[in-house]
N, C-alpha and C positions, 0 to 999 in steps of 0.2 A: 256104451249104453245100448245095449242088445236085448232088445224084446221091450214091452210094452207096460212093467212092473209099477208096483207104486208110486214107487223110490223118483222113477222117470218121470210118470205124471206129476209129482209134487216137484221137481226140478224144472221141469219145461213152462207147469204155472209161474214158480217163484221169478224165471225168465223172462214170462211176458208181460206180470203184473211190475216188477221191480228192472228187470233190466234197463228199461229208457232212463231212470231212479239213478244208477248205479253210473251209469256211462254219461251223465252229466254231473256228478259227484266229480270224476275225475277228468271230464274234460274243462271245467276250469281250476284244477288243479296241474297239471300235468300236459307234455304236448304226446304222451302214450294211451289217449285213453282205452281203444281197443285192448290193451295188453294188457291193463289195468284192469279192467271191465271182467275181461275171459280166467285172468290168475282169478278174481274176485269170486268168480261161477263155479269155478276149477274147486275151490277150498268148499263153496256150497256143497257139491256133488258130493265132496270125498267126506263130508261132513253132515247129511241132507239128513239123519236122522236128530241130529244136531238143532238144527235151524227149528226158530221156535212158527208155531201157529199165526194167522192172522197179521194184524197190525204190526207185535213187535218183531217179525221176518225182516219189514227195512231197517229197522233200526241194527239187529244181529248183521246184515249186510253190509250195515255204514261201518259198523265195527271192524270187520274182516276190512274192508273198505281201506281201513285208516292203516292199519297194518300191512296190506297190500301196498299204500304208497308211501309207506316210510320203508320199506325194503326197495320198492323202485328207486326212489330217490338216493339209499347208499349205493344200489347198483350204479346209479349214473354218474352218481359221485366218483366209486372208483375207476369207474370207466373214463371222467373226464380227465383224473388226476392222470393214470396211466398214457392214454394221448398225450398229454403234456409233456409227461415225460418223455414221450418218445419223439414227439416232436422237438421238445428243448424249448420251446417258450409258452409263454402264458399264453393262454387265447382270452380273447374280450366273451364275458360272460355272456349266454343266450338270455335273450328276457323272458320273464316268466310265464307262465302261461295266458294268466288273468291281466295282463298287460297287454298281450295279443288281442283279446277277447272285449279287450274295451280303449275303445281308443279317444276317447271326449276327454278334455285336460283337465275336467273336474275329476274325471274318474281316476287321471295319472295322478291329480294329486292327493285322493284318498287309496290310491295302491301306497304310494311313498309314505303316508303315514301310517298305514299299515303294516308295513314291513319292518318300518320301527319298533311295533310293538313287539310284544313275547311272544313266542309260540302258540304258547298256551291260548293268549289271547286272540292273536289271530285264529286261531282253527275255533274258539269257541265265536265269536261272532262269524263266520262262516258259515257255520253250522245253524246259527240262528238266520241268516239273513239268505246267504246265499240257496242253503236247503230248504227252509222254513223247516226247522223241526219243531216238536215241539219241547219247550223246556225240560218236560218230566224223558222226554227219549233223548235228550243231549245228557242228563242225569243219567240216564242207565250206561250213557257211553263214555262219561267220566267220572263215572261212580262216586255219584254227588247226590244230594236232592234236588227236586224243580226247585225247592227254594234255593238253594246253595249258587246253583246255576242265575235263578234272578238277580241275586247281588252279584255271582261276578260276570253276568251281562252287563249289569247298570255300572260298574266298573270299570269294565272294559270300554264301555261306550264313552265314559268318560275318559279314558286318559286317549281314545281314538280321536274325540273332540279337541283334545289339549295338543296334539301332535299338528293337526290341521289347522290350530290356531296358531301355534308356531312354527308352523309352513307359511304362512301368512292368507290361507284360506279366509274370505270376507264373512261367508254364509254359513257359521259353524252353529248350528239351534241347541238347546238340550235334548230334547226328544228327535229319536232317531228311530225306523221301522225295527230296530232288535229291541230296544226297551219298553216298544208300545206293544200293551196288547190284542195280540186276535182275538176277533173272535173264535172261542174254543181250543186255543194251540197249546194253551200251558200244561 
């Protein structure tokens, strides 16, 4: 990035306004967030005519975002496989990130019924709780509508609730901070 061009100033704002954004995106996702973070920046820059205006800028970043850590993730995948191999035995699996990150035994026992869930499901309540997006920008990010997204919030939130009651969780309520609304978020 040599000399002082548009291109630069609309890269080094999208940095200061979105990066703190981006790097808590995947530091409870991940124990890489720096590398996560900078691949994330990396694809901005080489893409910065790309990235759209305003508001939906974070939401184009969560996207890249999501993509940057399903490629980390194969990477460490075949990385762990490989050690293994070369080691010749199994190693006990690291814990996850968001298990580090909270350590109250209410909260290990809503990671475990978590983790139960789908994919899908988990990253879509994530999205809603951990990021606070809002429904219509988790729609653009699974190419759904806000409505599409409200039901399979309240879905998700549901079958979250049914995991944790079959954990034997005491305190399972129906309404949960992903299916209430904010003010303004939808």
């Amino acid at each position: 990035m040599a000399g002082n061009g548009p291109a630069e100033q609309r890269f080094r704002a999208l940095w200061d306004v979105y990066g703190v954004h981006v790097y808590a995106y995947f530091k409870r996702r991940t124990d890489d967030p720096g590398d996560c973070t900078a691949d994330t920046f990396l694809v901005a820059w080489r893409r910065i005519d790309d990235v759209p205006d305003g508001d939906r800028a974070l939401a184009w970043l969560y996207g890249v975002s999501r993509r940057v850590l399903a490629n980390h993730r194969r990477g460490a995948g075949r990385f762990h496989r490989l050690r293994v191999k070369l080691a010749g035995t199994a190693e006990t699996p690291q814990p996850d990130p968001a298990t580090v990150v909270v350590r109250r035994s209410e909260d290990d026992e809503l990671l475990r019924a978590l983790r139960r869930l789908s994919a899908a499901d988990q990253e879509l309540l994530r999205l809603a709780t951990w990021e606070e997006l809002p429904h219509a920008v988790i729609g653009e990010q699974l190419g759904c509508t806000a409505h599409a997204v409200d039901q399979r919030l309240y879905r998700a939130t549901r079958r979250l609730a049914r995991e944790l009651a079959r954990g034997g969780h005491k305190h399972v309520g129906t309404a949960t901070p992903a299916t209430e609304p904010r003010g303004g978020t939808r």
